[in-house]
C-alpha positions in Angstrom: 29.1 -12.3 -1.3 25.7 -12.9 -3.0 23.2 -14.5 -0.8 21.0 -14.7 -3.1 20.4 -18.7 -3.8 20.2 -18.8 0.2 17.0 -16.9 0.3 15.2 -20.0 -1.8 16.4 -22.9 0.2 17.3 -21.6 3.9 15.2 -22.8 7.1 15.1 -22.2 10.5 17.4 -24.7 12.2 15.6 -25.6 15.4 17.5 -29.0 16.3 21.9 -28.4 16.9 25.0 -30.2 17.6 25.9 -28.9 21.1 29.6 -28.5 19.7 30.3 -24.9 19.8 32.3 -22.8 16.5 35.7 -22.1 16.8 36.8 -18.9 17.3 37.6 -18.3 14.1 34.2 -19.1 12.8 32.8 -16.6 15.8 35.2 -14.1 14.3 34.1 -14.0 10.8 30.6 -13.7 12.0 31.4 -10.3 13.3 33.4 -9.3 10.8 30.5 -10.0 8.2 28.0 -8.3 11.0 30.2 -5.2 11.3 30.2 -4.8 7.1 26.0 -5.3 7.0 24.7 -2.0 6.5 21.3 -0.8 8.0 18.5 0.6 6.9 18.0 3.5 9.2 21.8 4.6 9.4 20.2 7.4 12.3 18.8 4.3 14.6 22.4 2.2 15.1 21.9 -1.1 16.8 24.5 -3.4 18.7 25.0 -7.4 19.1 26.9 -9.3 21.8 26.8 -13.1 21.8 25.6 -15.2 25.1 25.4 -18.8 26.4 22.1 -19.1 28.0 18.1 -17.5 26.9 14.7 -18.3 28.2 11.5 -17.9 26.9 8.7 -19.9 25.2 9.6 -21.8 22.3 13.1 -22.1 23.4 15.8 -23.7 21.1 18.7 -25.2 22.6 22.0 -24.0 20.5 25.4 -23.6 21.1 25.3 -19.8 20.5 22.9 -16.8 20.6 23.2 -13.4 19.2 21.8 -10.5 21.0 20.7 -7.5 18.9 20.4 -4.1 20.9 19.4 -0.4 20.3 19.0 2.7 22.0 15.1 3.0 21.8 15.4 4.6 18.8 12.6 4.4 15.3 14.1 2.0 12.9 16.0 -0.1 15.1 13.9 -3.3 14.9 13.6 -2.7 11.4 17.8 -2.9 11.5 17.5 -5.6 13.6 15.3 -7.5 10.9 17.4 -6.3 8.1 20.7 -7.3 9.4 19.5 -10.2 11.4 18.1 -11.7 8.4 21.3 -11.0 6.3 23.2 -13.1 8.8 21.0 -16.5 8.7 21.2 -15.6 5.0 25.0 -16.0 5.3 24.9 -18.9 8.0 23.1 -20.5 5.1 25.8 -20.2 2.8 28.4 -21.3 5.0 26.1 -24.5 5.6 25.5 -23.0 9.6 22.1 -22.8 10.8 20.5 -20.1 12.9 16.5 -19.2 14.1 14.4 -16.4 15.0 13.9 -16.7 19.1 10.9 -14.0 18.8 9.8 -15.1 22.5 13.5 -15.5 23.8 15.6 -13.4 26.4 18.8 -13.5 27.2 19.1 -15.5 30.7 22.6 -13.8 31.7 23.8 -10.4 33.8 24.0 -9.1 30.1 20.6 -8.5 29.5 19.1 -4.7 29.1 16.0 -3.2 28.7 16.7 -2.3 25.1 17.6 -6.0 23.6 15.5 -6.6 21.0 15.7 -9.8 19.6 17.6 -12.9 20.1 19.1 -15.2 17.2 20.0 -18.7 18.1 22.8 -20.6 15.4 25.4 -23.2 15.4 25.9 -26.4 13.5 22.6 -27.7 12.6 21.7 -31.2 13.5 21.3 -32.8 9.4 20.9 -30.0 6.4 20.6 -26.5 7.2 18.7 -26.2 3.5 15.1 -27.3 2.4 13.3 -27.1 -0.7 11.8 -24.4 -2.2 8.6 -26.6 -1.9 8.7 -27.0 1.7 8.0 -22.6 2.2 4.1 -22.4 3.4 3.3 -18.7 2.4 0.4 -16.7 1.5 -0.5 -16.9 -2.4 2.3 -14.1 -3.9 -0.5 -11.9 -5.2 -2.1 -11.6 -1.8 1.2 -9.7 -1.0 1.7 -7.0 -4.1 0.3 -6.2 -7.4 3.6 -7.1 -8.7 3.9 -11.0 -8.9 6.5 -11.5 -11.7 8.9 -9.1 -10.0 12.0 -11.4 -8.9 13.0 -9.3 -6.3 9.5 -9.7 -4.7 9.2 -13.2 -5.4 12.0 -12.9 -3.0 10.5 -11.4 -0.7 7.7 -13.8 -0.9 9.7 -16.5 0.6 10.8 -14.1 3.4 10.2 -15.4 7.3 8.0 -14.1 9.9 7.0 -14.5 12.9 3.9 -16.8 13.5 4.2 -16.5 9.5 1.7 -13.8 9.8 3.8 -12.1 6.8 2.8 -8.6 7.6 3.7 -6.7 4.4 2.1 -5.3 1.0 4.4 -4.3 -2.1 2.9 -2.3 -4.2 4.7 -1.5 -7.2 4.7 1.4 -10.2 6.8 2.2 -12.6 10.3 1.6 -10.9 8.9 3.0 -7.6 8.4 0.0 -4.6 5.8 1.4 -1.9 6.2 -0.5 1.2 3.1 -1.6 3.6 3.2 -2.7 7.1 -0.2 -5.0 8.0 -2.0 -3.2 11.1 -2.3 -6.0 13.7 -6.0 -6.3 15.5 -6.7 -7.9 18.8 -6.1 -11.1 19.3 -3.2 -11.3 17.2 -1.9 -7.5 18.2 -1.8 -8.8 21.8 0.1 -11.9 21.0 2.6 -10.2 18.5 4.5 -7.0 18.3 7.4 -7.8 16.0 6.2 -6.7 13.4 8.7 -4.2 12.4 11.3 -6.7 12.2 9.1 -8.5 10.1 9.6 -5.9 7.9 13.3 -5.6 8.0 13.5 -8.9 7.3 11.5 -8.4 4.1 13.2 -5.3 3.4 16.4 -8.0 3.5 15.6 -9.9 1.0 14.3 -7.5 -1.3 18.0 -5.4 -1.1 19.7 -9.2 -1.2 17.9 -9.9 -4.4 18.4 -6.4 -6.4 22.1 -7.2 -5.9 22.1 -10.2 -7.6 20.4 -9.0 -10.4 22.1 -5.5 -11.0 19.6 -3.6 -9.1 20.3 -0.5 -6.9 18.6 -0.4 -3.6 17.6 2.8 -1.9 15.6 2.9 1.0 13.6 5.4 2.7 11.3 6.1 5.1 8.9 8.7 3.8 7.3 9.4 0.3 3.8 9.6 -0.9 1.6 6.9 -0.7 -2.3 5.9 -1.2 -4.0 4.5 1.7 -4.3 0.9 2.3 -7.3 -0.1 4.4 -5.5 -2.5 7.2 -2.0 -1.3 6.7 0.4 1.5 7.4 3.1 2.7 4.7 6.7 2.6 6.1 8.9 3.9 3.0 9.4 3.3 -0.8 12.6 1.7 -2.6 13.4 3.2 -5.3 
């Protein structure tokens, strides 16, 4: 399924009807989770669904999704990678979801490696917006490679406190991959960053699909130094 037009008009849903999906709906959820593959095939992560989260900037929603590792490197990355595939496909079956960065889950399910909760349902109005509506950084503040459609993509990418944490720096048909270096008082206040990145990483892989790209991930590869930032991996 190409995701791609979802990436330009999808928003976080923070308002839902309290009338839950049917089990049918639930079902193709999983199925469509169960087909997204990660990034770090080594770190695999797991999902459950629950009723009930706390945290600051709750949302009320009929359903949350749990994602869960093994304290492994690269599992919030698949986390952001796969989570962000999903709202990408709740777009495009007119379902909403949101980031709960600050969120738990509230049941006897929780662990100490959960790593992110997801809150989604049937929005209350449109789950779209216009491309208009995105507040990001100026595109050039994020690569040396504006006119790239696949980053321009990327570019309209979520994060949390929309501190979009990445640098793409492109050459020749090599993509190097920055991660921003947080400094106190933001580092203290956020550490998701790594999802961020999956996330990113999400939409970048969503978009070479659409256009006839391949996508090929990995962590390692040569890289200059970026004062402020830490390279993570190149796409090549």
């Amino acid at each position: 399924m190409d995701l791609y037009h979802s990436i330009s008009r999808r928003k976080s849903c923070r308002k839902y009807t309290q009338e839950p999906l049917t089990t049918s709906q639930l079902d193709e959820i999983k199925k469509a989770l169960d087909l997204f593959e990660p990034l770090y095939p080594d770190a695999p992560i797991g999902y459950r669904f629950t009723s009930e989260t706390k945290g600051m900037f709750q949302v009320k929603a009929p359903h949350y999704l749990v994602f869960s590792g093994k304290d492994k490197d690269g599992e919030q990355e698949n986390a952001g990678f796969i989570g962000q595939k999903l709202m990408l496909w709740l777009d495009a079956h007119k379902l909403g979801g949101v980031w709960l960065g600050a969120s738990k889950d509230a049941t006897k399910q929780r662990t100490r490696s959960d790593i992110i909760v997801l809150a989604f349902g049937k929005p209350e109005g449109s789950p779209h917006r216009k491309r208009s509506e995105f507040k990001r950084k100026p595109i050039s503040e994020i690569t040396n490679a504006s006119e790239d459609e696949c980053i321009k993509a990327v570019h309209l990418a979520p994060s949390g406190m929309n501190i979009q944490p990445w640098y793409l720096q492109k050459k020749e048909d090599t993509l190097k991959l920055y991660r921003q270096i947080l400094i106190p008082p933001m580092s203290l206040a956020y550490k998701l960053t790594h999802i961020d990145m999956g996330i990113a990483l999400c939409h970048y892989a969503v978009a070479c699909d659409h256009f006839g790209k391949s996508f090929r991930f990995r962590a390692s590869g040569n890289a200059e130094v970026k004062k402020g930032y830490e390279f993570i991996g190149e796409v090549n």
